[in-house]
N, C-alpha and C positions, 0 to 999 in steps of 0.2 A: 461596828461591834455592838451597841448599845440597844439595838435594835434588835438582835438574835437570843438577848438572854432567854433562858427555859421557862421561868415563873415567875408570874407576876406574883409582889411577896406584898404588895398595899395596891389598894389605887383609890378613887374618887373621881368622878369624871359627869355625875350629874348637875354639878349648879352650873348656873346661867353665864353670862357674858357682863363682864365689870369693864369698866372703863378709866382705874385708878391705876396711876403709875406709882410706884413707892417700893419697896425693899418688903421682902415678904416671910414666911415661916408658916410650917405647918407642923400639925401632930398629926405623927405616922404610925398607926398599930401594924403590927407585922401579921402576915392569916399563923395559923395553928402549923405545926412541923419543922421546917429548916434543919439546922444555920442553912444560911445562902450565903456566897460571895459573888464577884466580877459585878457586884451592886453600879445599877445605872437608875437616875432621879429624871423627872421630868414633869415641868408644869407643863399648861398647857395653852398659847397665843387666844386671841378672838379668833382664830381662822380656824383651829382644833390643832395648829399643828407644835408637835413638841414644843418646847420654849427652855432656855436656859442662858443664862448671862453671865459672867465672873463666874464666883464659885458660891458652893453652899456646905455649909457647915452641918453636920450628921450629929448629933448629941443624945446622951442620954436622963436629959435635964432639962424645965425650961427656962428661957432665954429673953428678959425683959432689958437689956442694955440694945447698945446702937451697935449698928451693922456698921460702922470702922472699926468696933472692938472686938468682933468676932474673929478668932484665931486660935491655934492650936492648944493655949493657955486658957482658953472659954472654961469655964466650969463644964463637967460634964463632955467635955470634947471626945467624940472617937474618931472621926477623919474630916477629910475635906476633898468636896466634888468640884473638880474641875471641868467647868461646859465647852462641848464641842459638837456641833451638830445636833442643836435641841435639847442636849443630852447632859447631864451633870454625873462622869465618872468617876469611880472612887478606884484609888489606886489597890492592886492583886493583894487579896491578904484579912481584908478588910471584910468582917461579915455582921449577918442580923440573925439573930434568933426569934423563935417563929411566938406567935403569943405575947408580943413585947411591943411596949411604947417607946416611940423614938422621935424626938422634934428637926427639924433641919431648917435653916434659916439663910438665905439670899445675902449676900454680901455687894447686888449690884439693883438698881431700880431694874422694871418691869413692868407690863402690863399682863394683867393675867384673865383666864376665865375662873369662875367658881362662884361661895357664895350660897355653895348648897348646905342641908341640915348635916351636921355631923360634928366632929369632935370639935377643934377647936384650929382656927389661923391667926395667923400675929400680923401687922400691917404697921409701917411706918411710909409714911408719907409725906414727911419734913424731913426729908434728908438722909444722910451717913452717919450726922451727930443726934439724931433723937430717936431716942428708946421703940423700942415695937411694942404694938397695945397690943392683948389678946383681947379675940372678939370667939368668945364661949359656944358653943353649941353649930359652928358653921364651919366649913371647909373652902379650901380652892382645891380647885380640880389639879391631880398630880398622880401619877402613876411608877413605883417602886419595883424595879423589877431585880433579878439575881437567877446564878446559877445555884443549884443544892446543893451543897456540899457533900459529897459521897465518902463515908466510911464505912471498913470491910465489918461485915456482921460479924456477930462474935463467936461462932463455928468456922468461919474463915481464919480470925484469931486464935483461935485456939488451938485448932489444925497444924496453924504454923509454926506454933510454940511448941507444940507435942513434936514435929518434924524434926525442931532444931536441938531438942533437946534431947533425941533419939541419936542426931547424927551425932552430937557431944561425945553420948554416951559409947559412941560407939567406936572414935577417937581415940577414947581413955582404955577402955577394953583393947585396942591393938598396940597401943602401947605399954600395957600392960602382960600380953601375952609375946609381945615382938621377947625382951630381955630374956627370957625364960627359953622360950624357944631358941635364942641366937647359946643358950649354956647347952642344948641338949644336941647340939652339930657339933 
């Protein structure tokens, strides 16, 4: 399923090949438009392909504590991606707005590719109990994708409001003429 979303909503896929295993974090800007949902996260192995491990943490804040304290109580928490086939899904419901910074953070080691110029990644490398450093100005390579979320234009809205408040009226008018008419039989 992870693999069919419509839009990619971030990605990063140009730095190099790293060789560090440790629990990771990135800052994710979303492109311009959305919301999106059926949100699917993925770093990316040495070998280019997908990568995902435990879960990753979706927030709207950043995150200088340790990856054992990452949990739905995190500052800033909006959901939590569970990996299955490369892939870190967030469960139905769950969206990004388009224009918008969002961090997300590995709760499992890793090795990843990246390393390229860009916002900013978090790296901890001593463990579950030690804090993530940000390393400013670089990314790892991660790719953020989602469905659009489709809402009816507002002449579809409005149409529908004028319909239903047509058939109202038009409820109240027969029973309005029903009494009248059942005196003149």
């Amino acid at each position: 399923l992870s693999t069919v979303h419509a839009d990619t909503v971030s990605s990063v896929t140009n730095g190099g090949v790293t060789s560090l295993s440790g629990y990771w974090g990135e800052t994710v800007t979303t492109i311009a438009g959305g919301p999106w949902d059926a949100l699917a996260l993925n770093f990316y192995a040495s070998s280019g392909a997908p990568e995902a491990v435990g879960d990753v943490y979706l927030l709207s804040q950043q995150y200088l504590g340790t990856p054992s304290n990452l949990s739905s109580s995190t500052p800033g928490f909006i959901a939590e991606g569970t990996a299955s086939g490369g892939f870190y899904d967030f469960a139905n419901g769950v969206t990004v707005l388009g224009g918008t910074e969002y961090w997300v953070y590995t709760d499992a080691a890793l090795i990843l590719t990246g390393d390229a110029v860009g916002n900013e990644y978090y790296y901890d490398g001593g463990g579950a109990t030690s804090a993530f450093n940000a390393f400013p100005g670089r990314d790892i390579n991660y790719t953020l994708t989602g469905s659009l979320v489709t809402t009816p234009e507002p002449g579809t809205s409005s149409l529908l409001l004028i319909g239903v408040a047509s058939l109202g009226l038009m409820i109240v008018a027969r029973k309005r003429i029903s009494p009248s008419h059942q005196q003149a039989t």
